[in-house]
mmCIF file of the C-alpha atoms, coordinates in Angstrom:
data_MODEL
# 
_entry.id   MODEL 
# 
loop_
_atom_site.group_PDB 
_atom_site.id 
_atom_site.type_symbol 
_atom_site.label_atom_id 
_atom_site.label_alt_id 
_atom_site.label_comp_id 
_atom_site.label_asym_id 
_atom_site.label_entity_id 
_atom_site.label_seq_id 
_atom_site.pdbx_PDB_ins_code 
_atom_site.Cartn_x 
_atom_site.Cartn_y 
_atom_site.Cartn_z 
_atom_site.occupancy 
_atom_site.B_iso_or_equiv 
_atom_site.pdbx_formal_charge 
_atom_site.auth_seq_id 
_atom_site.auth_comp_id 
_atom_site.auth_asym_id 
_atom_site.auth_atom_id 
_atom_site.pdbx_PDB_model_num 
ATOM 1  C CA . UNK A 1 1  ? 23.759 -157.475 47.674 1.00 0.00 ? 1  UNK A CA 1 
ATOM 2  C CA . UNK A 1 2  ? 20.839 -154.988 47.441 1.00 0.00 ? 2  UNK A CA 1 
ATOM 3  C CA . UNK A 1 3  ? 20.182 -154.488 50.516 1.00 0.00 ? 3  UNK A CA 1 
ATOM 4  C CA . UNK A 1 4  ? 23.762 -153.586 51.564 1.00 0.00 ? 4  UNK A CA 1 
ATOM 5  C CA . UNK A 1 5  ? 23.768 -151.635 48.404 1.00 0.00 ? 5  UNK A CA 1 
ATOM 6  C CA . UNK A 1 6  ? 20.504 -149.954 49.866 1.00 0.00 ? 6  UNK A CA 1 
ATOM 7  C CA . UNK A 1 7  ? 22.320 -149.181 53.169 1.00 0.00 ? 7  UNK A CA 1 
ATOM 8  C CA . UNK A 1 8  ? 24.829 -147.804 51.072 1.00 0.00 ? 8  UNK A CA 1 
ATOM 9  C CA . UNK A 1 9  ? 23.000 -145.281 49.645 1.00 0.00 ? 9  UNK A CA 1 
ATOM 10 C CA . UNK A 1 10 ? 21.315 -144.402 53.010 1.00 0.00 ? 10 UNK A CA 1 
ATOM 11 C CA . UNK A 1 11 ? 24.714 -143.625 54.279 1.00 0.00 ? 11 UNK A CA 1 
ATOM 12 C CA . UNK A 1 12 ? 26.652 -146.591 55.924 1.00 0.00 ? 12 UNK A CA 1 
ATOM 13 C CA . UNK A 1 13 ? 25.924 -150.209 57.023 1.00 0.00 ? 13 UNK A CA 1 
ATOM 14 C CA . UNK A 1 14 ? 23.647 -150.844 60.102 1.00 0.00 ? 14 UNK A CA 1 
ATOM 15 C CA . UNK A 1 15 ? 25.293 -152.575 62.799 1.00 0.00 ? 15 UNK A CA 1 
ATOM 16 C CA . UNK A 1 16 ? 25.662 -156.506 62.908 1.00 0.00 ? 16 UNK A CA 1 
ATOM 17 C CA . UNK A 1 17 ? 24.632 -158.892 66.019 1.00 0.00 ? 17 UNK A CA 1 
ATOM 18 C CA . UNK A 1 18 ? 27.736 -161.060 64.931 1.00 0.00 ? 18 UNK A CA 1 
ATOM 19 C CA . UNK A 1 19 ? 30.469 -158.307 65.069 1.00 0.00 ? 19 UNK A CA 1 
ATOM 20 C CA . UNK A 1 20 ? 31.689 -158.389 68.342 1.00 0.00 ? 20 UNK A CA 1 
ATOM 21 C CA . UNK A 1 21 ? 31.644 -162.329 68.652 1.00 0.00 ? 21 UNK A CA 1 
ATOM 22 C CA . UNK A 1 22 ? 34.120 -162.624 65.428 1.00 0.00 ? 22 UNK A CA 1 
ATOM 23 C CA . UNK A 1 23 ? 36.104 -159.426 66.852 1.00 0.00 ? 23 UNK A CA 1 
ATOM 24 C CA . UNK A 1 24 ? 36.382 -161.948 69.711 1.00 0.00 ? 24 UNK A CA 1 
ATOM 25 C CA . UNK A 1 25 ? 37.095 -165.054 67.886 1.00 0.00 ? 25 UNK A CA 1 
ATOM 26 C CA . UNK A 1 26 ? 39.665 -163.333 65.565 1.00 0.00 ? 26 UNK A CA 1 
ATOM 27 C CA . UNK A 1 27 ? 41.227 -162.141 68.654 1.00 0.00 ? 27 UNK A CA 1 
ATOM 28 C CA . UNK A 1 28 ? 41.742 -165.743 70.071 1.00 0.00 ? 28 UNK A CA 1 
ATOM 29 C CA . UNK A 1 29 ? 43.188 -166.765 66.934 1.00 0.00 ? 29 UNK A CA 1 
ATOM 30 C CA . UNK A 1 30 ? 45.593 -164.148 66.776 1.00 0.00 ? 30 UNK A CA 1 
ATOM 31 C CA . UNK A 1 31 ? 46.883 -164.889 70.275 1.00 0.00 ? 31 UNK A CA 1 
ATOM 32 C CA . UNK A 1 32 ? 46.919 -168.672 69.313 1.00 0.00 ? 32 UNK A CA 1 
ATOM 33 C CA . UNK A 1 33 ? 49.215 -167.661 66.061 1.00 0.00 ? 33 UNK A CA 1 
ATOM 34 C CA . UNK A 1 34 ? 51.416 -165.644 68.452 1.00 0.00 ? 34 UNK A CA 1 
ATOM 35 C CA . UNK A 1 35 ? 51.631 -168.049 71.133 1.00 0.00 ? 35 UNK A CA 1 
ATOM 36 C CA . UNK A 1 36 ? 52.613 -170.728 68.700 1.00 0.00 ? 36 UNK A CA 1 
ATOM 37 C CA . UNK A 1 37 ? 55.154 -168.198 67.417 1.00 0.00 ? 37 UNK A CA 1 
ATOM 38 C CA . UNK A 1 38 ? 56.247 -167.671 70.758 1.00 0.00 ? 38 UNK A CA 1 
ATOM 39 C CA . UNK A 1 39 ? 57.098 -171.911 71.469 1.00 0.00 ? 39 UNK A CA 1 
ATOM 40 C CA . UNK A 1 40 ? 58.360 -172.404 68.143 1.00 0.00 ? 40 UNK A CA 1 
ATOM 41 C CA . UNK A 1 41 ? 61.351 -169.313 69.056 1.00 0.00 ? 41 UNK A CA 1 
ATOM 42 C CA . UNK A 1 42 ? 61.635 -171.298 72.740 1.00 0.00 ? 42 UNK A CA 1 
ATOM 43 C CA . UNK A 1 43 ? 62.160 -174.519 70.657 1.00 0.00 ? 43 UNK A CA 1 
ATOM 44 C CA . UNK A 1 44 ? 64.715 -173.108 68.575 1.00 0.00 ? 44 UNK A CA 1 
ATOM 45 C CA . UNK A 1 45 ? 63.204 -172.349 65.555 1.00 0.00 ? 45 UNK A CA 1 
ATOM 46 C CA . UNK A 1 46 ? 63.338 -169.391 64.408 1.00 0.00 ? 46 UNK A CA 1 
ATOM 47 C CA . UNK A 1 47 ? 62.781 -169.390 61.299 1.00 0.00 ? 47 UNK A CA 1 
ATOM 48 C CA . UNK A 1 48 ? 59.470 -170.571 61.313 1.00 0.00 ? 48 UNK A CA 1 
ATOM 49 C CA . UNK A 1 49 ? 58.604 -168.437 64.244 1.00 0.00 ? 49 UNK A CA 1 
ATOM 50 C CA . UNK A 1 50 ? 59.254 -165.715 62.383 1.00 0.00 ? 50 UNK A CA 1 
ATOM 51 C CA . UNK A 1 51 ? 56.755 -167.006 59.542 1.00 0.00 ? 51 UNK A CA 1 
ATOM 52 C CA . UNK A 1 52 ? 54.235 -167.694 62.309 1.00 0.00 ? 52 UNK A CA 1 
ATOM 53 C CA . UNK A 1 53 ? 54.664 -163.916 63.478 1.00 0.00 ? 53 UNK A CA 1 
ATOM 54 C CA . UNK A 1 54 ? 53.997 -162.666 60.043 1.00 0.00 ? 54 UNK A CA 1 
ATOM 55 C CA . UNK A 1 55 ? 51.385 -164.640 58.824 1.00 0.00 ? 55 UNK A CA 1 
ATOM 56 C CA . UNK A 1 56 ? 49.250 -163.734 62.029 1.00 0.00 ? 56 UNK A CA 1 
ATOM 57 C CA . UNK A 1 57 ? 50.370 -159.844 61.023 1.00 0.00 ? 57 UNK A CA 1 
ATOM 58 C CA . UNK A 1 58 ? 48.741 -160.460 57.436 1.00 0.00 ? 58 UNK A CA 1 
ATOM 59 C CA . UNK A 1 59 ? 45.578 -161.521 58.431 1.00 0.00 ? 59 UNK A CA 1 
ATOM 60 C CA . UNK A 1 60 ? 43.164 -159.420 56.944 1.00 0.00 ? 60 UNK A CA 1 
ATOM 61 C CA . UNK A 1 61 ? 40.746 -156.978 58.825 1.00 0.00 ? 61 UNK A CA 1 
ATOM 62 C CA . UNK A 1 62 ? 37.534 -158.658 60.598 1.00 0.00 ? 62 UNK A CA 1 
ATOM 63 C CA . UNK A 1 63 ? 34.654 -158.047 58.147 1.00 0.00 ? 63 UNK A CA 1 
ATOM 64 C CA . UNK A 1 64 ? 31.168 -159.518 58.586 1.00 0.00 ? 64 UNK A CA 1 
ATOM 65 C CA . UNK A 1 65 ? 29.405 -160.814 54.832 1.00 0.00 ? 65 UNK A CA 1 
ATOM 66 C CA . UNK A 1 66 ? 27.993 -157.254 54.468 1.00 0.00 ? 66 UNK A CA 1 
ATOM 67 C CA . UNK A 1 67 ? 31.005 -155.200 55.221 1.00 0.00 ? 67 UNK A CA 1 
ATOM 68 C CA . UNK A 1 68 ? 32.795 -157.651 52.335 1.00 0.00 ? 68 UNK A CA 1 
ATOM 69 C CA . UNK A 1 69 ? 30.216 -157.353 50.227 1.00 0.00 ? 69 UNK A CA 1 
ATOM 70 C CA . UNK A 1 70 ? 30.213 -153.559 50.780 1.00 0.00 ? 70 UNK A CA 1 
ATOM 71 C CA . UNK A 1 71 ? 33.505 -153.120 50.233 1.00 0.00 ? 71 UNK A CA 1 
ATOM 72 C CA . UNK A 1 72 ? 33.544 -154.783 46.896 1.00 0.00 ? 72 UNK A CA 1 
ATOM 73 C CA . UNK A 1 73 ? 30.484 -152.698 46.096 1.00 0.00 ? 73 UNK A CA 1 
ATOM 74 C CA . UNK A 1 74 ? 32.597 -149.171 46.801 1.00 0.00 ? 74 UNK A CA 1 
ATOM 75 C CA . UNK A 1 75 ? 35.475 -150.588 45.216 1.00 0.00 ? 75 UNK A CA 1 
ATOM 76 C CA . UNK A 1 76 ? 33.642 -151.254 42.106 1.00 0.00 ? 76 UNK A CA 1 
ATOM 77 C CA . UNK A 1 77 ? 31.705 -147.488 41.876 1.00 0.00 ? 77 UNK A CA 1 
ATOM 78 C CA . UNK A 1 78 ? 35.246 -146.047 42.356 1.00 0.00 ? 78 UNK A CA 1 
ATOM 79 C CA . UNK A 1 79 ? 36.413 -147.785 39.189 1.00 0.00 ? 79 UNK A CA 1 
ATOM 80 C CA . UNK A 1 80 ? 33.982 -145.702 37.203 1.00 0.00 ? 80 UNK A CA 1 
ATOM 81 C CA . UNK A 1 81 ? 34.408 -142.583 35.486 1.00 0.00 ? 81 UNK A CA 1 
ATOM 82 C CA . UNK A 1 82 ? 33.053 -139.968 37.282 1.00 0.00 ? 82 UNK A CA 1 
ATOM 83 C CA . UNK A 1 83 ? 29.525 -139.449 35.332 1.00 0.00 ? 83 UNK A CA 1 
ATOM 84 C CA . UNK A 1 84 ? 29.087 -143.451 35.573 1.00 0.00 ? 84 UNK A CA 1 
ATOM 85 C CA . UNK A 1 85 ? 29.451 -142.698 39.181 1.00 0.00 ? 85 UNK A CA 1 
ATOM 86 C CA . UNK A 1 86 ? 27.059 -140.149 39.824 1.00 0.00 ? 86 UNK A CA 1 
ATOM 87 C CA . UNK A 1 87 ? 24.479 -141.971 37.809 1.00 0.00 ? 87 UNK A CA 1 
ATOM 88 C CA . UNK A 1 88 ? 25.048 -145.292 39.595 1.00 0.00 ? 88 UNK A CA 1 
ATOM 89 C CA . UNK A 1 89 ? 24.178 -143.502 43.001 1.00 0.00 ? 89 UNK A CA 1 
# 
């Protein structure tokens, strides 16, 4: 947590070795979700195609451990008043 809190402060994140290879993974499981989607509507139901189609639409954003943790980091300093928040930097 302190060091992303460190790169925070030093103006953004460094880049991640691991990025692009779960941007690739989460790719393969978004085109599994749709493809199931897909033989489920061939099959006849619809329905649960549908819920297929817009569970793989809710997945949230690909974030390594740091860009989570940053993210709950910023989240947090916004929730302070504005002197707490200038302080905190």
């Amino acid at each position: 947590v302190e060091a992303v809190a460190s790169d925070l402060v030093k103006g953004g994140l460094r880049p991640e070795r691991g990025k692009l290879k779960l941007m690739d993974t989460r790719r393969e499981i978004d085109r599994g979700w749709r493809a199931l989607s897909e033989i489920l509507l061939a099959e006849g139901k619809a329905e649960i195609a549908d819920q297929v189609k817009r569970f793989a639409d809710k997945m949230p954003a690909v974030q390594t451990a740091n860009e989570f943790i940053a993210a709950g980091l910023l989240n947090q300093l916004s929730r302070l008043p504005d002197k707490d928040r200038l302080a905190a930097r």
